[in-house]
C-alpha atoms as a printed R data frame, in Angstrom:
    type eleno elety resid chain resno       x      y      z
1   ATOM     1    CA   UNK     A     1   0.000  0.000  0.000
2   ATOM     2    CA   UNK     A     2   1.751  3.388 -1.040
3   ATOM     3    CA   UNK     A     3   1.785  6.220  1.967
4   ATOM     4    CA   UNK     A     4  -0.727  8.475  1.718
5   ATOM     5    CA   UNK     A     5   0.765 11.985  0.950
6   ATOM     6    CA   UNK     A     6   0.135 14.546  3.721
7   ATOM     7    CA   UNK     A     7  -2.292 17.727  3.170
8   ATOM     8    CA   UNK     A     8  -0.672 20.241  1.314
9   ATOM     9    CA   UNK     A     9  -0.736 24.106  1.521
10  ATOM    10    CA   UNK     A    10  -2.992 23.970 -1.539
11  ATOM    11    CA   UNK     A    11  -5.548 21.412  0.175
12  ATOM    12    CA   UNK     A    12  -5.474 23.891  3.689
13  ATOM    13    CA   UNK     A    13  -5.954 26.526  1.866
14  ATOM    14    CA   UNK     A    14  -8.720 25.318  0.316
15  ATOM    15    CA   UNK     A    15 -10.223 24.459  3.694
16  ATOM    16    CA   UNK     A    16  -9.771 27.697  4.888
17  ATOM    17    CA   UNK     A    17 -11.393 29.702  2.933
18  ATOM    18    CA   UNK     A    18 -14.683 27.234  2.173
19  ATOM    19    CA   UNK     A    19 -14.769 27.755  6.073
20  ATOM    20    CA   UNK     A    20 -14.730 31.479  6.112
21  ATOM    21    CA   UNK     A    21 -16.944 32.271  2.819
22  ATOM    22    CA   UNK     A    22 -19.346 29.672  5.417
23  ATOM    23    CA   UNK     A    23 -18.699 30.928  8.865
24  ATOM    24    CA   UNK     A    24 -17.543 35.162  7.620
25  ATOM    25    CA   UNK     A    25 -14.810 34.115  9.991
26  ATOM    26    CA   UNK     A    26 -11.594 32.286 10.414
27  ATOM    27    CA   UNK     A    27 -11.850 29.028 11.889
28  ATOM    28    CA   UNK     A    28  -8.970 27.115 13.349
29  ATOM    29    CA   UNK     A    29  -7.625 24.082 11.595
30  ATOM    30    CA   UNK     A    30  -5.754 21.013 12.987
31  ATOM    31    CA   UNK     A    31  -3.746 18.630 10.998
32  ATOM    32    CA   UNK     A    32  -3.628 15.556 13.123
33  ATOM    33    CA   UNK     A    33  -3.889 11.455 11.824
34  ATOM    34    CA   UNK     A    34  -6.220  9.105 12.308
35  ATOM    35    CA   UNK     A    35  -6.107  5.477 11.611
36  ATOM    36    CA   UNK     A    36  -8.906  4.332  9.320
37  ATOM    37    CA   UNK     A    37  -9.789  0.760  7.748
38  ATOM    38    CA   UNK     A    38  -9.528  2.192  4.107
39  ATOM    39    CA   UNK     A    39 -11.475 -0.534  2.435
40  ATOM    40    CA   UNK     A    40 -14.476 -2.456  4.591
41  ATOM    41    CA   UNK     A    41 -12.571 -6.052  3.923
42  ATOM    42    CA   UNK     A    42  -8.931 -4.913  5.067
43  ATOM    43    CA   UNK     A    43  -8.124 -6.231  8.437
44  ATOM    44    CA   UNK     A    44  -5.075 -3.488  9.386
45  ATOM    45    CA   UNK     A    45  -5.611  0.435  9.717
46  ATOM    46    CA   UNK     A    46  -3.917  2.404  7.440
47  ATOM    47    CA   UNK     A    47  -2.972  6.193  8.853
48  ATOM    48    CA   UNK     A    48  -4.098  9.174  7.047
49  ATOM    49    CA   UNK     A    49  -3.433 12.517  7.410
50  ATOM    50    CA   UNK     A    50  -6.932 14.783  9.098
51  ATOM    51    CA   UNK     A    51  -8.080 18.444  8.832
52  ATOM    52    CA   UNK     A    52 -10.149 18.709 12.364
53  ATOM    53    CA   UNK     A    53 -12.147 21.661 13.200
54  ATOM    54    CA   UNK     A    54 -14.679 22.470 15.641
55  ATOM    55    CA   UNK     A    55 -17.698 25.111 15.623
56  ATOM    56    CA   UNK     A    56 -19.992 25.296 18.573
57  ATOM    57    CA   UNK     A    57 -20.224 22.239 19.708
58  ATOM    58    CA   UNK     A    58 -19.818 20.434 16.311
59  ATOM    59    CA   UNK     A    59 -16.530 18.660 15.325
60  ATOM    60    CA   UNK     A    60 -15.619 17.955 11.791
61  ATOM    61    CA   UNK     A    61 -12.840 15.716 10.283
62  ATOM    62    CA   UNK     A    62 -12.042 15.697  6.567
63  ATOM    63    CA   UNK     A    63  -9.552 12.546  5.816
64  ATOM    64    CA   UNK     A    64  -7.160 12.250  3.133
65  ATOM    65    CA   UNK     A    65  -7.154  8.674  2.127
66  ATOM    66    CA   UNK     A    66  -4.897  8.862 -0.845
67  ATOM    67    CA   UNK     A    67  -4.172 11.308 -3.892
68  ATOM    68    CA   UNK     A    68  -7.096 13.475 -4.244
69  ATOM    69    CA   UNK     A    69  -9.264 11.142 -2.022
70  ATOM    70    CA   UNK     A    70 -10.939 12.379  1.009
71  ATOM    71    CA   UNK     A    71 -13.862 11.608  3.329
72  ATOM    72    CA   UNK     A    72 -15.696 13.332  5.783
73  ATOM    73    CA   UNK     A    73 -17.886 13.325  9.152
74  ATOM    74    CA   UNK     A    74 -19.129 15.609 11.317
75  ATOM    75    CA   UNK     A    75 -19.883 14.230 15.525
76  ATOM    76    CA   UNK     A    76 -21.327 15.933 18.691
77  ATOM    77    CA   UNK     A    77 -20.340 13.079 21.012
78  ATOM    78    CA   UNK     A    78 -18.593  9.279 19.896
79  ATOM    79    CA   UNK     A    79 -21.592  8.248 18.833
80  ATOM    80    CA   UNK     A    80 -22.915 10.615 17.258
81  ATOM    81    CA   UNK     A    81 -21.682 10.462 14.463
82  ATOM    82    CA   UNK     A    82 -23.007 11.712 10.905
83  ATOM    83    CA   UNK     A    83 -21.359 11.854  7.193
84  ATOM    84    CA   UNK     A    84 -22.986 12.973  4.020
85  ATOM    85    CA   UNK     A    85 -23.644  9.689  2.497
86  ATOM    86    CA   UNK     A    86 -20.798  9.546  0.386
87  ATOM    87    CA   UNK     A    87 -18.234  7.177  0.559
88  ATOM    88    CA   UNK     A    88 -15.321  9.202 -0.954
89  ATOM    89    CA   UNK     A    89 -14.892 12.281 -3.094
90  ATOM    90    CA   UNK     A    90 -12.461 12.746 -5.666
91  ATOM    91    CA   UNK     A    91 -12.660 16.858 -5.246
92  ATOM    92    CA   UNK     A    92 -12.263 18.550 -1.777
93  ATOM    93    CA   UNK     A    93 -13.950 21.063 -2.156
94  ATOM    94    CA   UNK     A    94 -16.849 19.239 -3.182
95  ATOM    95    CA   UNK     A    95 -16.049 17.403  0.198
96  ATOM    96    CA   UNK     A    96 -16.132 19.919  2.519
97  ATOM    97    CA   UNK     A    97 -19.285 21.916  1.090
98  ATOM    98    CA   UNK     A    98 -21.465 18.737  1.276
99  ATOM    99    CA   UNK     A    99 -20.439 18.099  5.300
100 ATOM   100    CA   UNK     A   100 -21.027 21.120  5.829
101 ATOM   101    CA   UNK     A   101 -24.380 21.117  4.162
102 ATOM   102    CA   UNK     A   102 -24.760 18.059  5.939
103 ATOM   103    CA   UNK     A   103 -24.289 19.176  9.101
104 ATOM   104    CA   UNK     A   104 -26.648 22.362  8.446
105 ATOM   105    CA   UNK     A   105 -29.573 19.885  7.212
106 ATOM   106    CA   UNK     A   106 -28.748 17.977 10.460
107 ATOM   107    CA   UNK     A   107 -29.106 21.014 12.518
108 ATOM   108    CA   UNK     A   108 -32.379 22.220 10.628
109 ATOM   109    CA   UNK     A   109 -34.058 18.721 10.795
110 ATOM   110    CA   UNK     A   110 -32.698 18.685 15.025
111 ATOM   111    CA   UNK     A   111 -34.841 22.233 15.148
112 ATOM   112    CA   UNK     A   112 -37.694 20.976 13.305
113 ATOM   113    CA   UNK     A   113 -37.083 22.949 10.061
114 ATOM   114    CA   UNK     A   114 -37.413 20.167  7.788
């Protein structure tokens, strides 16, 4: 299994401003890694490289699982956790606009909006 290259300054950047044209503000990123079964069948973890975030009392985690391969959830508590219903995206900016749309339907639907 080749490494999975780490975020780059492009990849961030793109993070960082999807977050502020969503928020008007700056939001503080973490890189961190997590250790993720990359396919259902595979018995070891592999480690990927994570964008974290938290607003309010929502926590997001974008993971790069290989080149130009992320997913995505959003979680309150351990188990509560939610994603967007898509396995993997090809385009990360696609990725990060549909948790976070995800996590706004969440909140609306929570509220009794929807």
């Amino acid at each position: 299994m080749p490494e999975i290259p780490d975020i780059s300054k492009t990849e961030r950047w793109v993070v960082d401003n999807t977050l502020k044209e969503r928020y008007g503000r700056e939001i503080p990123l973490e890189l961190a890694d997590a250790e993720i079964r990359l396919n259902p069948s595979d018995r070891e973890v592999s480690s990927c490289p994570v964008l974290y975030w938290q607003v309010d009392d929502c926590n997001f985690i974008v993971f790069k699982t290989g080149d130009r391969r992320y997913r995505c959830q959003f979680f309150y508590r351990g188990f509560q956790q939610y994603g967007t219903g898509v396995h993997e995206y090809d385009d990360l900016t696609e990725c990060v606009v549909s948790l976070l749309q995800a996590q706004a339907d969440h909140v609306a639907k929570e509220r009794g909006d929807l």
